[in-house]
N, C-alpha and C positions, 0 to 999 in steps of 0.2 A: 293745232295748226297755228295759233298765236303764237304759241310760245319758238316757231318757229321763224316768226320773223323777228320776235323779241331777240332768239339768241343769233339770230343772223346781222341785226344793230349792234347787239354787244360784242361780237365777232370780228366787227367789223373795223374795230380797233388793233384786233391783230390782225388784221389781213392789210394795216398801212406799213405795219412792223415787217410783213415778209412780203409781198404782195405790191407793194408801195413804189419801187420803182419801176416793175413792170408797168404799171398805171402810168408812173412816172413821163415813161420811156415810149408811153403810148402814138405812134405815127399818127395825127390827126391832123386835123385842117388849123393855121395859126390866123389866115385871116377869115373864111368863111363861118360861122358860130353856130349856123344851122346845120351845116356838114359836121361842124366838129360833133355837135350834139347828137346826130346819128351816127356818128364812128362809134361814141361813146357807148351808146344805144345796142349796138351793134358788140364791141366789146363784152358787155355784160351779157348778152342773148348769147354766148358763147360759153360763160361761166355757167350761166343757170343751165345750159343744155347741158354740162359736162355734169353735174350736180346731178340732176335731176335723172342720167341715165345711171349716175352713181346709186340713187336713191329704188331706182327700179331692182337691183341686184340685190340692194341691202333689204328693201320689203318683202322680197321673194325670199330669202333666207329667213326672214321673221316671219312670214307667214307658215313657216315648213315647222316653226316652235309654236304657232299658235294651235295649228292645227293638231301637235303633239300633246298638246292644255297644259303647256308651263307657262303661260303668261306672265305670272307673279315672280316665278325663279328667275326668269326670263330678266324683267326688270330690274333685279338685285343684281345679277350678272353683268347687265351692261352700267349699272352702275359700280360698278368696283371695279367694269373693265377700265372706264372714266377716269376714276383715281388711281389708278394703278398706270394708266396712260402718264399721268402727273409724276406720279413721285419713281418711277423706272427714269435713270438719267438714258437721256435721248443715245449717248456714245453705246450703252450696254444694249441698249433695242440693235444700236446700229451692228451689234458681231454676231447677231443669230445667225446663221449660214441660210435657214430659207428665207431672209431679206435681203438677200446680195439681185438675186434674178430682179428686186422692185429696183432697187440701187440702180441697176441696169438700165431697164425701161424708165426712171426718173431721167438717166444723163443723156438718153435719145429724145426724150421729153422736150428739154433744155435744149438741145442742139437742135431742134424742129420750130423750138418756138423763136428763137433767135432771128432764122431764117425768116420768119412770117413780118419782122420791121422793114425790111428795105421798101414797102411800101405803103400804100394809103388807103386801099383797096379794101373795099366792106368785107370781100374773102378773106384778106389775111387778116384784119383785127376777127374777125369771126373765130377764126382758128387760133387768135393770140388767145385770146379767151376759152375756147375748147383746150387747148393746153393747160394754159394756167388754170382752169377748175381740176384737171388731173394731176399737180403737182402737188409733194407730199404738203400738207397742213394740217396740226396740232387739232382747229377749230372744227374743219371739214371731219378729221375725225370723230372728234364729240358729237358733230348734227349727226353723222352713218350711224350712230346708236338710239340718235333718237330715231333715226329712218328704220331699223333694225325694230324698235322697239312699237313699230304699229303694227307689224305682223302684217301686213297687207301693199302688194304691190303697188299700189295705184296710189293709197297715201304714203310709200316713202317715196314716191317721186313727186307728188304735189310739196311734202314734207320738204324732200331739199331744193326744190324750187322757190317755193316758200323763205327759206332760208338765203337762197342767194340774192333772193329779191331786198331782203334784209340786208345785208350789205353794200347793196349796188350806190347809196344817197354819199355813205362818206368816201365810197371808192372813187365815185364822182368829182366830187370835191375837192380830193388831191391834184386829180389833171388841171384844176384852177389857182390851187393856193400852192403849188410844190414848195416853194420858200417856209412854210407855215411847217410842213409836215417835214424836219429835219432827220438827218441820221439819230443824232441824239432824242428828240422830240419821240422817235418811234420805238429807239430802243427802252425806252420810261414807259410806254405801253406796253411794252411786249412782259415788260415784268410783272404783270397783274393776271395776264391770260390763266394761269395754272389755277388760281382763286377760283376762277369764275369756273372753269372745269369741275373740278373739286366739289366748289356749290351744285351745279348739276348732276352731279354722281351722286350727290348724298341725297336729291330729289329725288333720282328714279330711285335708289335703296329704301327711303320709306315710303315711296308710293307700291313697291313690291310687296313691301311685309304686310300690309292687310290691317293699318291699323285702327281702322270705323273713322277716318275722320274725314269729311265729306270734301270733293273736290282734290284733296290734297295726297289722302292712305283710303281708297274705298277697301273698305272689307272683302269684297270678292272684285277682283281686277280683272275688269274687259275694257278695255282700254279704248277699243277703236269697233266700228260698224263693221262691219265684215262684206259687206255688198258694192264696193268703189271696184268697177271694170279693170281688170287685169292690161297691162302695158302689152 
């Protein structure tokens, strides 16, 4: 679960890259600072709930491989789906014919969330935020494998909560410095995301093969408690 707020800080430099002016653009209060601070508040309980119902779907799917006792494979698999996320140019993901229906629901996505700025309303930042956790992201997909990878409903939705809580400090931050965080500034972060992907896929890969070395490769891989209440 650390390493979930860990990769949700490191994440959270590409989510200024894609994410950054929606933050940007965020309707909040310019003279009251307590209001704006629960807009904000309010924004992000909106990400972490889009997350977090993400995370219920992707643990029930990993608990459906635990229960089959691949754990180990399991691991290895979503590590190379990881780098394989990386090094597939994004344009060739984009012509598989059953990605066209996501394409879809992305552009209804965008035209709902658009809708939720005309005002200030704890409702609509609530929903700017439910949206924007459903929009596609690189990062969001790597945490779904780790969410994937506890095999248990109830940690992959603390898992991606956990994780958006992890991002919420420099998402923050942008609604204060925008000047700071420039088009250029963001596009020189976004260049490094694939690295840090990359390094995470080659983690789960040798924590799957089993290779006796403590904390890092246990020899037999159980990953997770098996007793956290079902969603």
């Amino acid at each position: 679960m650390i390493t979930a707020i860990i990769f949700g800080l490191i994440s959270s430099l590409h989510c200024i890259g894609m994410c950054g002016p929606i933050a940007m653009m965020l309707p909040v209060s310019r003279n009251n600072q307590a209001k704006k601070i629960m807009q904000i508040s309010i924004y992000h309980l909106g990400r972490i709930s889009a997350y977090s119902l993400l995370g219920c779907v992707f643990g029930l799917l990993g608990k459906g491989f635990y229960l089959a006792g691949i754990q180990q494979q399991m691991s290895i698999v979503v590590g190379i789906a990881m780098i394989a996320f990386v090094l597939i140019p994004q344009n060739k993901l984009g012509g598989f014919n059953f990605l066209k229906p996501l394409y879809l629901l992305v552009s209804k996505l965008k035209s709902a969330l658009g809708a939720q700025f005309k005002n200030q309303s704890f409702k609509s930042l609530y929903f700017i935020g439910i949206f924007n956790g459903f929009l596609p992201c690189g990062m969001v997909y790597v945490a779904l494998f780790g969410a994937l990878a506890t095999q248990n409903i109830g940690l992959g939705i603390i898992y991606m909560a956990l994780f958006g809580v992890g991002t919420t400090p420099l998402m923050s931050s942008i609604v204060y410095v925008k000047s700071f965080f420039s088009q250029r500034v963001r596009n020189n972060i976004m260049k490094y995301y694939p690295i840090i992907i990359v390094i995470f896929g080659m983690l789960f890969i040798v924590r799957g093969l089993g290779l006796d070395i403590p904390f890092l490769s246990p020899a037999t891989l159980n990953l997770f408690v098996q007793e956290t209440p079902n969603c």
